[in-house]
ROSE-4610 file (N, C-alpha, C; in Angstrom, 1 decimal, always signed):
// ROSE-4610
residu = [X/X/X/X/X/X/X/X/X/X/X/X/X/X/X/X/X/X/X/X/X/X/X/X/X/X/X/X/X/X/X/X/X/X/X/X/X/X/X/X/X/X/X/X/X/X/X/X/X/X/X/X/X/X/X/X/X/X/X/X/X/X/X/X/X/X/X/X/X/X/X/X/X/X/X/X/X/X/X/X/X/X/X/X/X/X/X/X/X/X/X/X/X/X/X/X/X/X/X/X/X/X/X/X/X/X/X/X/X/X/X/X/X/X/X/X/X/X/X/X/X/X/X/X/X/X/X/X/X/X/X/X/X/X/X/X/X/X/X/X/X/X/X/X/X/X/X/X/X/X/X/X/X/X/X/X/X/X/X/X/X/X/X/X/X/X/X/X/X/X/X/X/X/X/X/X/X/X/X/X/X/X/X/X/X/X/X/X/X/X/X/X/X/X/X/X/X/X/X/X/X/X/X/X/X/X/X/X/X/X/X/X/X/X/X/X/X/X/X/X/X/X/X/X/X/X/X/X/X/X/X/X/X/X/X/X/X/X/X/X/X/X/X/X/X/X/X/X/X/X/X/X/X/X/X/X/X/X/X/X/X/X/X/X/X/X/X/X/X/X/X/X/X/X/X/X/X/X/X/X/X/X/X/X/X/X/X/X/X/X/X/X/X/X/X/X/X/X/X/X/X/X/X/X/X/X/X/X/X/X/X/X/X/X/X/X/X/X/X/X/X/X/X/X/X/X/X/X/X/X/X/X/X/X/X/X/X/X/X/X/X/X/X/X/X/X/X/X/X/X/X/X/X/X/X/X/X/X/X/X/X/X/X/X/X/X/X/X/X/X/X/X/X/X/X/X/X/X/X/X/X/X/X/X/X/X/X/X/X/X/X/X/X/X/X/X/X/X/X/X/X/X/X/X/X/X/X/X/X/X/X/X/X/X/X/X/X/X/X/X/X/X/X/X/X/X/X/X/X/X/X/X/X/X/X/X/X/X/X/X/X/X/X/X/X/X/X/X/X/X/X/X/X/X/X/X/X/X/X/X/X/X/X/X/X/X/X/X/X/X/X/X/X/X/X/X/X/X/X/X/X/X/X/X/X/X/X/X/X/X/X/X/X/X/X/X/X/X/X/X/X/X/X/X/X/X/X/X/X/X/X/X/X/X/X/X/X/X/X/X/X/X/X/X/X/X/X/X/X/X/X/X/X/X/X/X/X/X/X/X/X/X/X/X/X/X/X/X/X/X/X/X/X/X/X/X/X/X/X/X/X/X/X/X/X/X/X/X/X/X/X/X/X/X/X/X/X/X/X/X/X/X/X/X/X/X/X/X/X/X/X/X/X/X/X/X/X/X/X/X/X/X/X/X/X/X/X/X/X/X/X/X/X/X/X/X/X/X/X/X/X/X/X/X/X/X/X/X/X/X/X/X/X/X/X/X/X/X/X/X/X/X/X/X/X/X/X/X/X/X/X/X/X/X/X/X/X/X/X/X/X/X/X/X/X/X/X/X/X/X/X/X/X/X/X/X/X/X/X/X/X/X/X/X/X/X/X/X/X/X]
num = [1/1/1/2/2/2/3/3/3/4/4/4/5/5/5/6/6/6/7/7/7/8/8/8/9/9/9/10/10/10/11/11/11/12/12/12/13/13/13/14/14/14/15/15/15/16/16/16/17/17/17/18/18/18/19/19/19/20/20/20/21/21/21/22/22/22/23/23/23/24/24/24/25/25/25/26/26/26/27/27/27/28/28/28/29/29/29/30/30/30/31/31/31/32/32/32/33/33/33/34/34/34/35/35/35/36/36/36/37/37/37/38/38/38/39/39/39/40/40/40/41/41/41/42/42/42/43/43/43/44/44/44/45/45/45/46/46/46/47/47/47/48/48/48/49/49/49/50/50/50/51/51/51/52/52/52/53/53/53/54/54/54/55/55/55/56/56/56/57/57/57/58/58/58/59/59/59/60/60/60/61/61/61/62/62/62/63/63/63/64/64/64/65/65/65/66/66/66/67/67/67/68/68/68/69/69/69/70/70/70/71/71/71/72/72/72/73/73/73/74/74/74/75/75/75/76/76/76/77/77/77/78/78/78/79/79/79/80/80/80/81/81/81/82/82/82/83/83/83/84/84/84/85/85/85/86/86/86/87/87/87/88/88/88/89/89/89/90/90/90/91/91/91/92/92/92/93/93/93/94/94/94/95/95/95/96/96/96/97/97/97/98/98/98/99/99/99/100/100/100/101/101/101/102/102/102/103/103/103/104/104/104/105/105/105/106/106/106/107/107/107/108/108/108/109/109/109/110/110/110/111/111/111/112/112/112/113/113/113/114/114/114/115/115/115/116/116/116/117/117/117/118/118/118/119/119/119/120/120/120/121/121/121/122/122/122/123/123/123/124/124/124/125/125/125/126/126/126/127/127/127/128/128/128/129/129/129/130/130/130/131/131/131/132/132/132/133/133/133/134/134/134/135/135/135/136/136/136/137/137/137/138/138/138/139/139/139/140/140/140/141/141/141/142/142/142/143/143/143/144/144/144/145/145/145/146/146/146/147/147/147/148/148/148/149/149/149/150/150/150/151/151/151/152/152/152/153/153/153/154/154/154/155/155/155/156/156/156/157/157/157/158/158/158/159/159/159/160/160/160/161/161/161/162/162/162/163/163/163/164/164/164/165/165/165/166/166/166/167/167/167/168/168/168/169/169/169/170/170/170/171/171/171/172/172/172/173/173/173/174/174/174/175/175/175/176/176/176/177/177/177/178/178/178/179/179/179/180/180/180/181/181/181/182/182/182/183/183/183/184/184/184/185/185/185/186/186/186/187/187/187/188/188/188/189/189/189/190/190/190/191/191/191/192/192/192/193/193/193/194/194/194/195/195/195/196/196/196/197/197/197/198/198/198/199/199/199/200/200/200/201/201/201/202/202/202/203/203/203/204/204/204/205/205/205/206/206/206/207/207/207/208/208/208/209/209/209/210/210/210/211/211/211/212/212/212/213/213/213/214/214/214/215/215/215/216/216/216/217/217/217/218/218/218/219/219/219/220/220/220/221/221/221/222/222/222/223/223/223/224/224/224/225/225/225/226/226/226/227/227/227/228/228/228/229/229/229/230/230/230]
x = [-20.0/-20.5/-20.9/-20.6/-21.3/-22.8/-23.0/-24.6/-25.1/-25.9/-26.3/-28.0/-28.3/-29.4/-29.7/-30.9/-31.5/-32.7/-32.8/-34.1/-35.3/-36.4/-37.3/-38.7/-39.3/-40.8/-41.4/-42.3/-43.0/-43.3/-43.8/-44.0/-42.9/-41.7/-40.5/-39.8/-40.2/-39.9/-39.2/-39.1/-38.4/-36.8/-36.9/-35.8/-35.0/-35.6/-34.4/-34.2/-34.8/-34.6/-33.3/-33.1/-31.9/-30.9/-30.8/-29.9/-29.1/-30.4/-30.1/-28.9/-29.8/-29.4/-28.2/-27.7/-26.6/-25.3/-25.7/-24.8/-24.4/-25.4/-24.8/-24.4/-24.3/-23.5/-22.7/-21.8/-20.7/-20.0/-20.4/-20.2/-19.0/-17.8/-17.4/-18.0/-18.5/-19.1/-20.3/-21.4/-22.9/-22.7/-23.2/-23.3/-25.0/-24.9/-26.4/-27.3/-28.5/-29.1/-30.7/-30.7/-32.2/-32.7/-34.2/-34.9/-35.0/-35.2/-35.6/-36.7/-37.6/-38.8/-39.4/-40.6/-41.8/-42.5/-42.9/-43.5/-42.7/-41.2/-40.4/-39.7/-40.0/-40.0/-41.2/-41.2/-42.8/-41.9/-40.6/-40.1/-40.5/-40.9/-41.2/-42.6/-42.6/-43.9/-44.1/-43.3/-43.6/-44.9/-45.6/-46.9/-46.9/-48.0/-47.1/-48.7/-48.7/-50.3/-50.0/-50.6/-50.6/-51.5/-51.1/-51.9/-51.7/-52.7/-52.8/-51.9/-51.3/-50.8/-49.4/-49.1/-47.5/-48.0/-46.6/-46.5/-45.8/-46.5/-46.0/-45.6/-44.1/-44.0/-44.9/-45.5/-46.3/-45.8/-44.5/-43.8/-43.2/-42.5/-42.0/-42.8/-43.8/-45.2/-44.5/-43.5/-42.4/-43.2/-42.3/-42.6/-41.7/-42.1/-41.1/-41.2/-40.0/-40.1/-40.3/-39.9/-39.8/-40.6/-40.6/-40.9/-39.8/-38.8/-37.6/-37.0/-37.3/-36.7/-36.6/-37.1/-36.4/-36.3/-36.7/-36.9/-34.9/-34.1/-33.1/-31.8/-32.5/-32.2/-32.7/-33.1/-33.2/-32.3/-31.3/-30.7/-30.0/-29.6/-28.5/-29.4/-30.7/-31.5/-31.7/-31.6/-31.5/-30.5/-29.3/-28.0/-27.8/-27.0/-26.4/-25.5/-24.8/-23.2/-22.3/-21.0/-20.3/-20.3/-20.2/-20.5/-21.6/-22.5/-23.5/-23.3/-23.7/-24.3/-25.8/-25.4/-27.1/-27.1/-28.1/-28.3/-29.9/-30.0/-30.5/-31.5/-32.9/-33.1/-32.9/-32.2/-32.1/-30.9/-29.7/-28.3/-28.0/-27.1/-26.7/-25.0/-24.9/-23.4/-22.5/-21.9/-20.6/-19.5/-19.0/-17.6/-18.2/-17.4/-17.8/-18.0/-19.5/-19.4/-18.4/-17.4/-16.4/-15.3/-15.3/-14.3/-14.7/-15.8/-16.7/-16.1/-16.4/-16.3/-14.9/-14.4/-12.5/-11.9/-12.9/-12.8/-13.6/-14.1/-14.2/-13.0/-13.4/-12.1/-12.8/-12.0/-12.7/-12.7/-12.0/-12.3/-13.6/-14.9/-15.5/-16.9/-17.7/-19.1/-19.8/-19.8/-20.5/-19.2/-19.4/-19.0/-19.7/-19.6/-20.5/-19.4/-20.1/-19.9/-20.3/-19.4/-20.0/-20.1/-21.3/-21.7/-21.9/-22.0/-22.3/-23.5/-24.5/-25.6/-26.9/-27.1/-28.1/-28.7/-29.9/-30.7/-31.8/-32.1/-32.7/-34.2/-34.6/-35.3/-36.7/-37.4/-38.6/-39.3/-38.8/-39.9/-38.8/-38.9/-38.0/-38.7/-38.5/-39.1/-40.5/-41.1/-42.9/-43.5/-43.0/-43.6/-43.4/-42.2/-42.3/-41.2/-41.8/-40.8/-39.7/-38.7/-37.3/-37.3/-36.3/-36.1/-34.5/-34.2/-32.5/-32.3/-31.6/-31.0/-29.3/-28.7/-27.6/-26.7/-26.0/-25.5/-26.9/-27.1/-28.1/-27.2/-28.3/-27.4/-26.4/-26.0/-25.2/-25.7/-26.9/-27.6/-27.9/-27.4/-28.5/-27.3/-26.4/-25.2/-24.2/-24.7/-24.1/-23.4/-21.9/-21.4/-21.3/-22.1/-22.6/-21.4/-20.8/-19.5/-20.4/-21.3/-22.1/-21.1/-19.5/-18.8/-18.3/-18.2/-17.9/-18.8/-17.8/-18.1/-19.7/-20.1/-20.8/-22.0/-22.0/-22.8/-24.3/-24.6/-25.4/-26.1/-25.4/-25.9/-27.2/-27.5/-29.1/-29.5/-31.1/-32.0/-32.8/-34.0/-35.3/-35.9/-35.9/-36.7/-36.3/-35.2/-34.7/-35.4/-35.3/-35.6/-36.8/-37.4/-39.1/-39.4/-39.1/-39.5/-38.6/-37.7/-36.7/-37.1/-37.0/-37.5/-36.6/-36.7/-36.1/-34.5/-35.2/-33.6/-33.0/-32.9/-32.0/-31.2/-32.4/-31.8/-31.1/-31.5/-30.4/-29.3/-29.0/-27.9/-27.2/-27.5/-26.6/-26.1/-27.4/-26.9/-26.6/-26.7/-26.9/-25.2/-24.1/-22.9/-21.6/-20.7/-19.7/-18.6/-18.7/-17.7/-17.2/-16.1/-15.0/-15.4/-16.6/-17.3/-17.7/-17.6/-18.3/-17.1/-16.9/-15.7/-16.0/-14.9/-15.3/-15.3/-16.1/-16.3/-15.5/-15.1/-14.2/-15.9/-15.7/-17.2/-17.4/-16.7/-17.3/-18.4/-18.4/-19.3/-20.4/-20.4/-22.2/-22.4/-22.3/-22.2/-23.6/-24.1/-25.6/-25.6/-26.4/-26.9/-27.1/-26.8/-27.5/-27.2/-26.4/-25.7/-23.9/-23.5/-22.1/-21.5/-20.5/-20.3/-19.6/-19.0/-18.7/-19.1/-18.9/-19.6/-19.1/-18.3/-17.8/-17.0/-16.1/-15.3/-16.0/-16.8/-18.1/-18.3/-17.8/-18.5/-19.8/-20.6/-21.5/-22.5/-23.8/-24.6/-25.5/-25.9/-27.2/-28.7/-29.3/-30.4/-31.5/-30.8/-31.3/-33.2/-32.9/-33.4/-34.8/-34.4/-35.6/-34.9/-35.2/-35.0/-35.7/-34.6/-35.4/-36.7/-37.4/-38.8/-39.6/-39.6/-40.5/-40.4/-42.1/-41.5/-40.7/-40.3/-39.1/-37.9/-37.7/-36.4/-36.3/-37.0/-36.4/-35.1/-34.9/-33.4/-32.2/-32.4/-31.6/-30.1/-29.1/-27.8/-27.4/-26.5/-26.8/-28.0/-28.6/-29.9/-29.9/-29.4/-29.1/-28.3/-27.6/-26.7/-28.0/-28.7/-29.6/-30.2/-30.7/-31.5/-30.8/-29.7/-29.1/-28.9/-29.5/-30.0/-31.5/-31.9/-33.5/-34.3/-34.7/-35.3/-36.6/-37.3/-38.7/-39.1/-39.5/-39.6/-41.0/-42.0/-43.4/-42.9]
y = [-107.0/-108.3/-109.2/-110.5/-111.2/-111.3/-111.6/-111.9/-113.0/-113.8/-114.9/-114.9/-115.7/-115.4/-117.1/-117.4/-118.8/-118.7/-119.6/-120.4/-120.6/-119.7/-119.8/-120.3/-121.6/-121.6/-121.8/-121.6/-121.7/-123.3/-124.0/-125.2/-125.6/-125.7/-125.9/-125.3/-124.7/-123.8/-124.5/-125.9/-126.2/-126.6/-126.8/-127.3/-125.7/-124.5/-123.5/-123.0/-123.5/-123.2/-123.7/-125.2/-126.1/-125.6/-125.0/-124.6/-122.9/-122.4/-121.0/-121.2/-122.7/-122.7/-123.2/-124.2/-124.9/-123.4/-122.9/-121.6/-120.6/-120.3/-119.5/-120.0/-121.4/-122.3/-122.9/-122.3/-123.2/-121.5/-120.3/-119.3/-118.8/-117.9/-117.4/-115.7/-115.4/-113.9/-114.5/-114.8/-115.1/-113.8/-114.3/-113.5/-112.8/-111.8/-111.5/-112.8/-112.8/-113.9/-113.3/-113.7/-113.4/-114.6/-114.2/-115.8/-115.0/-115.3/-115.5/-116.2/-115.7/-116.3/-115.2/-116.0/-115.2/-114.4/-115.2/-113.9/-113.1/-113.2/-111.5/-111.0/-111.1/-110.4/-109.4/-108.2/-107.2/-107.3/-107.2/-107.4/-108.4/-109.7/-110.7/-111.0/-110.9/-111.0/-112.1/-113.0/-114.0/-114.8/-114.7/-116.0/-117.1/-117.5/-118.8/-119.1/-120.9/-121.1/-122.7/-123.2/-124.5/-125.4/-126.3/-127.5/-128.8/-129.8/-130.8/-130.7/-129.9/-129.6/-128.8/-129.4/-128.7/-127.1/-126.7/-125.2/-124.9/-124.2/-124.3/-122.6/-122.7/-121.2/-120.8/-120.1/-120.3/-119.4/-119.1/-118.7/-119.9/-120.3/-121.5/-122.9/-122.4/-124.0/-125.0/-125.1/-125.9/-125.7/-127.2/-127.1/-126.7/-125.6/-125.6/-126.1/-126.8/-127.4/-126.8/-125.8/-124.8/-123.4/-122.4/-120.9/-120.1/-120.8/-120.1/-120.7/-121.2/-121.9/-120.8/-119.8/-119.1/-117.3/-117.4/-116.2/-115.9/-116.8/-116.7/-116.1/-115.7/-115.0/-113.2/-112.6/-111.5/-111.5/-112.6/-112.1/-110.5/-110.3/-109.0/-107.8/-108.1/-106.8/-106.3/-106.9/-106.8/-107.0/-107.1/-107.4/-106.5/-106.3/-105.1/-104.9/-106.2/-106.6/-107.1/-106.9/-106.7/-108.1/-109.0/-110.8/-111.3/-112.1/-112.3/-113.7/-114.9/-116.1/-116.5/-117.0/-117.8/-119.2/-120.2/-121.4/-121.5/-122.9/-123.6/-123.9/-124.1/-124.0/-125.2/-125.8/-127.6/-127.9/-126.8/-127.2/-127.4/-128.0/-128.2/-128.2/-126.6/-126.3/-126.5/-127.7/-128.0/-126.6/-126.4/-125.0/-123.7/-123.2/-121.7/-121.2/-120.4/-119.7/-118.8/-118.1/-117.2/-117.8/-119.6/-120.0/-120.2/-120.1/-120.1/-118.3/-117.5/-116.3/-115.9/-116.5/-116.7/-116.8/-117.7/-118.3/-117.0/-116.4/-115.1/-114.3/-115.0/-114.7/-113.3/-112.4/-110.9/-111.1/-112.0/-112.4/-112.7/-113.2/-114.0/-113.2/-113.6/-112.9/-113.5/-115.0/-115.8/-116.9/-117.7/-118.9/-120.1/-121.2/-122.5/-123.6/-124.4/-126.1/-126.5/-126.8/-127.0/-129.0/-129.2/-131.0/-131.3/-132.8/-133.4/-134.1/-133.5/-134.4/-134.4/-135.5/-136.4/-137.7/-136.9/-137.5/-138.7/-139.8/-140.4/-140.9/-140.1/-140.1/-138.8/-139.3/-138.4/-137.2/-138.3/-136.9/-136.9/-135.5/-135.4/-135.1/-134.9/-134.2/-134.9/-134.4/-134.6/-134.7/-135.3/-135.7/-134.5/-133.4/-132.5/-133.2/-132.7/-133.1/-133.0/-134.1/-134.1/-133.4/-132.4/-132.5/-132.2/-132.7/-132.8/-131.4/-131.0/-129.8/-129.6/-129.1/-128.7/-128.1/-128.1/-127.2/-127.2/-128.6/-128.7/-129.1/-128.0/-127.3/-126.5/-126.2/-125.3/-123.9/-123.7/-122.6/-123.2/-124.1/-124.2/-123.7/-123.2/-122.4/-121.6/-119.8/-119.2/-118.0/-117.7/-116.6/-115.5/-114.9/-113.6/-112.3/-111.6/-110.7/-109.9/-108.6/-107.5/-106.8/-106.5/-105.4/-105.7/-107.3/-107.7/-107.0/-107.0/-106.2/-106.6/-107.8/-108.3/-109.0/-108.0/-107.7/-107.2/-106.4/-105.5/-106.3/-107.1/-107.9/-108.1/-109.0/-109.5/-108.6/-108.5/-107.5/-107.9/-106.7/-107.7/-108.3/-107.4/-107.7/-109.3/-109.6/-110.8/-112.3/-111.7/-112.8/-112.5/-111.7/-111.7/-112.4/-112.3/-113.1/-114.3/-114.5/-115.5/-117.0/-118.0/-119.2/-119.6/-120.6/-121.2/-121.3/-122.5/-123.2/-121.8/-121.1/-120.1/-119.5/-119.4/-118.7/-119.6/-120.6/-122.3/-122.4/-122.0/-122.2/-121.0/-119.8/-118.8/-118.2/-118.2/-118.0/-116.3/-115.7/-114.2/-114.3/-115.5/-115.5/-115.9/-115.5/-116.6/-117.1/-118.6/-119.7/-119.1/-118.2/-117.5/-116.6/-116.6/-115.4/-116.1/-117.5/-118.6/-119.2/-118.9/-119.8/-120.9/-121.8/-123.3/-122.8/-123.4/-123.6/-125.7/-125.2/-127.0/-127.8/-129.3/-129.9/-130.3/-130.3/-130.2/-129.4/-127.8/-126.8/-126.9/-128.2/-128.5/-129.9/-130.7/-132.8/-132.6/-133.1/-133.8/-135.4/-135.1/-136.2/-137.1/-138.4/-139.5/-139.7/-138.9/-139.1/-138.7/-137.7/-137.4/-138.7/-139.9/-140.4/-139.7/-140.5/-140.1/-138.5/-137.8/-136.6/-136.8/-137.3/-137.3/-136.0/-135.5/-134.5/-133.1/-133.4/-132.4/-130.9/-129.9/-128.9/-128.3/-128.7/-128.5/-129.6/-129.9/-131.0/-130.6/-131.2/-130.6/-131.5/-131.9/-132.4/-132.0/-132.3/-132.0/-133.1/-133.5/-134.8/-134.9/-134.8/-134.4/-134.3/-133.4/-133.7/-134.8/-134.9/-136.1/-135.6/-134.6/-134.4/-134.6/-135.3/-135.4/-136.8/-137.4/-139.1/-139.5/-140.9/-141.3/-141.1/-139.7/-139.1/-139.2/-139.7/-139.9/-140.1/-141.5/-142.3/-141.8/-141.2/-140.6/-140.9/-140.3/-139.9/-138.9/-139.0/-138.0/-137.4/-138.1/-137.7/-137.6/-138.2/-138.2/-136.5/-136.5/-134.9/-133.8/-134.1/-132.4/-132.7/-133.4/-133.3/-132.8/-132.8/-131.6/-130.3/-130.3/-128.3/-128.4/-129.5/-129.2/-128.9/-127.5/-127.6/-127.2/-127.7/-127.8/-129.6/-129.7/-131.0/-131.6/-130.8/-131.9/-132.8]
z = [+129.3/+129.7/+128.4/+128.8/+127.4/+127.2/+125.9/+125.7/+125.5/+125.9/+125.3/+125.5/+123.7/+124.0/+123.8/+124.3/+124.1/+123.6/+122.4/+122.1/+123.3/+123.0/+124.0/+122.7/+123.7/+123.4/+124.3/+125.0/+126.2/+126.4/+125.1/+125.3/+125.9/+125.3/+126.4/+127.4/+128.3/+129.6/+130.2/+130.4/+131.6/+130.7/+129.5/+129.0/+128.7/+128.5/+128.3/+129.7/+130.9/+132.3/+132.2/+132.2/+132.5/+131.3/+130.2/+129.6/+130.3/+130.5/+131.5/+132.9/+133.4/+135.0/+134.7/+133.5/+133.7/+133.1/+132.4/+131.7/+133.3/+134.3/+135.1/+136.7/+136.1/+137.5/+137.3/+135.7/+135.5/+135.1/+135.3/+134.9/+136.1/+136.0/+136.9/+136.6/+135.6/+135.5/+134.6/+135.2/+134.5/+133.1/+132.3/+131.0/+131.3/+130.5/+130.2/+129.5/+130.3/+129.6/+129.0/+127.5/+127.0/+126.2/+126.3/+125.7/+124.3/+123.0/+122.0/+121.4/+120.5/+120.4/+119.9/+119.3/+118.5/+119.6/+120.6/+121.6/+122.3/+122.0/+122.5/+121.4/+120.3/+118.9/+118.4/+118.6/+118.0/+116.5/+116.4/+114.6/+114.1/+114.6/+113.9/+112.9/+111.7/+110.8/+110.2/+110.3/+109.3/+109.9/+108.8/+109.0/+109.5/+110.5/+111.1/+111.4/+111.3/+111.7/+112.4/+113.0/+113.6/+112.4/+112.6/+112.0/+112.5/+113.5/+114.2/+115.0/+115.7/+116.8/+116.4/+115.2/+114.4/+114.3/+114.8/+113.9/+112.3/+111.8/+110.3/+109.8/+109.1/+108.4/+107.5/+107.3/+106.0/+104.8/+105.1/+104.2/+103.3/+103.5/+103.9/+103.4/+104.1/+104.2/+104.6/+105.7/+106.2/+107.4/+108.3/+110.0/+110.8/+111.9/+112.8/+113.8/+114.0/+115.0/+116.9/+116.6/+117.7/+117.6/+118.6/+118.0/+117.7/+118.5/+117.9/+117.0/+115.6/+114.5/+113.8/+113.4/+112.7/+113.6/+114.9/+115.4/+115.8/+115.8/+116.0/+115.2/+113.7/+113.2/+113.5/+114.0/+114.5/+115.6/+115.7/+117.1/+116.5/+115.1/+114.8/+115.4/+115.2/+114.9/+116.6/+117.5/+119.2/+120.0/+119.2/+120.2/+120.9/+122.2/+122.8/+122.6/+122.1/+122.6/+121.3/+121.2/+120.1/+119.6/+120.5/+120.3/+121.4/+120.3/+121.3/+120.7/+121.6/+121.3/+120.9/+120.5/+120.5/+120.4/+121.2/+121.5/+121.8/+120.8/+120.9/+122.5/+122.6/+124.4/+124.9/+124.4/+124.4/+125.0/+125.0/+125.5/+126.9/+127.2/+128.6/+129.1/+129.1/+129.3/+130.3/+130.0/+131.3/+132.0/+130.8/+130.9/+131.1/+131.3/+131.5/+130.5/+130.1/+128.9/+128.4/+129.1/+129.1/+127.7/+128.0/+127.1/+125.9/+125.7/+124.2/+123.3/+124.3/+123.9/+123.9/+124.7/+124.3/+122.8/+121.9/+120.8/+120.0/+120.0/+119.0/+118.4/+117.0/+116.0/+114.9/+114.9/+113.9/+112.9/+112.7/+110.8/+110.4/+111.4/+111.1/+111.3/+110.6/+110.5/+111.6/+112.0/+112.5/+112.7/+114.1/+114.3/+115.1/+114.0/+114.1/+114.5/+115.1/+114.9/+113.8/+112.9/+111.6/+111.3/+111.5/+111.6/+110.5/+110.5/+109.2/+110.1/+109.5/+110.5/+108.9/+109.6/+108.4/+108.9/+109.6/+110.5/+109.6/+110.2/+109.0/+109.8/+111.0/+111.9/+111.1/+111.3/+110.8/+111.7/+113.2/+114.2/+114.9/+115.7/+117.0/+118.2/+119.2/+120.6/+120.7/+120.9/+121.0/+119.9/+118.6/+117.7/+116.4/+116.7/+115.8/+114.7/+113.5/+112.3/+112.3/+111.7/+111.6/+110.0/+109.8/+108.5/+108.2/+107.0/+106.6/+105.4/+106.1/+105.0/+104.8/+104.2/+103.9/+105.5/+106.0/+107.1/+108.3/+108.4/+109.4/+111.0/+112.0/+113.1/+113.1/+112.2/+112.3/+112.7/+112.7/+113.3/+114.7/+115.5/+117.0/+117.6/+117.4/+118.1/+117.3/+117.3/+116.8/+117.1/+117.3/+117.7/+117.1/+117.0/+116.2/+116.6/+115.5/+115.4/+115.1/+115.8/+115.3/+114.7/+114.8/+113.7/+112.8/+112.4/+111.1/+109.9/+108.6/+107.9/+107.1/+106.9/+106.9/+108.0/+108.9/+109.7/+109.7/+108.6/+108.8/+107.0/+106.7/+104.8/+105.4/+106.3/+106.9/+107.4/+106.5/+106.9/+107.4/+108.3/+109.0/+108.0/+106.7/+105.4/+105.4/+105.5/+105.0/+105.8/+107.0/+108.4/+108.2/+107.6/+107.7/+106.5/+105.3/+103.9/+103.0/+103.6/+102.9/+103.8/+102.8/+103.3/+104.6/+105.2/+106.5/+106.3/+104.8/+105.0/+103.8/+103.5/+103.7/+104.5/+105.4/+106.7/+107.3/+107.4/+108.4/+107.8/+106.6/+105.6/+105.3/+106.4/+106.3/+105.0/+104.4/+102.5/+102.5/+103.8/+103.4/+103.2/+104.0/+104.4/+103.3/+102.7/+102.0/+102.9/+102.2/+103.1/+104.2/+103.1/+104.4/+105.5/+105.4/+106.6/+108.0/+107.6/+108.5/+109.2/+110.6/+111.0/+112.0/+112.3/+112.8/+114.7/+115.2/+116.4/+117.1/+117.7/+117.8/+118.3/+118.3/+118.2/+119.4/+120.5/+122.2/+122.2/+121.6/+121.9/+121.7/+120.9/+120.3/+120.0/+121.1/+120.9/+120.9/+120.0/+119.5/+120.6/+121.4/+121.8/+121.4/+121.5/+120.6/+118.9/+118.5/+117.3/+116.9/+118.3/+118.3/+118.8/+118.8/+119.6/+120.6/+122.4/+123.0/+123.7/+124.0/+125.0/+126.5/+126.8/+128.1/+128.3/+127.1/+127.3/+126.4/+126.2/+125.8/+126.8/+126.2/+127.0/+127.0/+125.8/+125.7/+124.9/+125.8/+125.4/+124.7/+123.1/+123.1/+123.0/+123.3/+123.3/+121.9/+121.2/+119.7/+119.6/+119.7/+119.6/+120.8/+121.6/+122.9/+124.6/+125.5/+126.5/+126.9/+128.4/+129.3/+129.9/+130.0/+131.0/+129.7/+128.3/+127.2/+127.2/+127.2/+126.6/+125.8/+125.9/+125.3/+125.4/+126.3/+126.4/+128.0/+128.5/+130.2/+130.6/+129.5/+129.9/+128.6/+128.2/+127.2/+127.4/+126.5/+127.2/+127.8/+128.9/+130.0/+130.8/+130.6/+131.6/+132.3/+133.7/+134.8/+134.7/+134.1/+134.2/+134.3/+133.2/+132.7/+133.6/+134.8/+135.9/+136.8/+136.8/+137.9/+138.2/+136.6/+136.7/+136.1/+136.4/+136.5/+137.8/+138.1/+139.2/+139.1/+138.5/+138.1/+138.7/+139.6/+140.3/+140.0/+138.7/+138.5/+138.4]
């Protein structure tokens, strides 16, 4: 069975609901589904403290924007499964996950949508920090090859003491270890143009049940696997 795990923060429950509900209603064999996050991590150590409502690494002394910003790297250390996904709790999957996992190539350590994104936006969501790095998103969707040879290079040691944007920049990886994911599988809302033939949406930016993001693009869609009716 496949694995997929999603970006969980409790603050946002209802947006990795609609990424869950939309994955096993477009499914013809539902995959395994797991949340990811600091509170279903007991491996997770890295220091982490709030300040005026932000969460902050304090490795790092960086913001996350999420709890799963860097908990998403432990997906190696809990997989079941020889390829597991991982996403972002923000996505909203048209196709069947099955065709994603179709695209698992053995050469590859990992496979991304690899973006040129260079956001010039300071906050995202509910006022959490925007920030620009090297190979930004290319971690909010990743198909993780647990028997590639380069599998086992990332330690917990690593995901527990190495700064963020290391980790976001897959530096444990070389070039060739990293393969291309086609860019349906991961349309950035509001900065991909087009998304009609998009298999998969992501709501980078904020969902619609957060101010400002009501009337978004595609909005009307992510409410049709929203069944949280506050």
């Amino acid at each position: 069975m496949n694995e997929v795990m999603i970006g969980f923060d409790p603050n946002f429950r209802r947006a990795w609901n609609v990424t869950a509900n939309s994955i096993i209603q477009n499914a013809k064999i539902p995959p395994s589904i797991r949340p990811i996050g600091m509170s279903t991590l007991p491996l997770y150590r890295r220091e982490t403290r709030r300040e005026g409502g932000k969460l902050w690494d304090g490795l790092s002394d960086a913001p996350m924007s999420t709890e799963f910003s860097l908990a998403r790297f432990f997906v190696p250390f809990v997989a079941d499964a020889h390829w597991v996904l991982f996403c972002d709790g923000d996505f909203l999957f048209r196709a069947d996950i099955a065709e994603l996992f179709d695209l698992a190539d053995m050469r590859y350590a990992v496979q991304v949508v690899k973006h040129e994104h260079h956001p010039i936006e300071t906050t995202k969501m509910d006022g959490r920090i925007q920030t620009d790095y090297r190979r930004k998103n290319w971690s909010s969707l990743i198909l993780w090859n647990m028997r590639h040879a380069a599998a086992n290079r990332l330690k917990i040691l690593d995901a527990n003491t190495k700064s963020g944007l290391w980790l976001h920049q897959l530096s444990w990886l070389h070039d060739d270890e990293i393969g291309e994911l086609p860019p349906e599988w991961n349309h950035l809302v509001g900065f991909d143009k087009g998304g009609e033939d998009a298999k998969a949406l992501h709501f980078s930016e904020g969902t619609p049940d957060l101010p400002w993001y009501e009337n978004c693009y595609f909005s009307d869609e992510w409410r049709r696997y929203d069944y949280d009716t506050r």
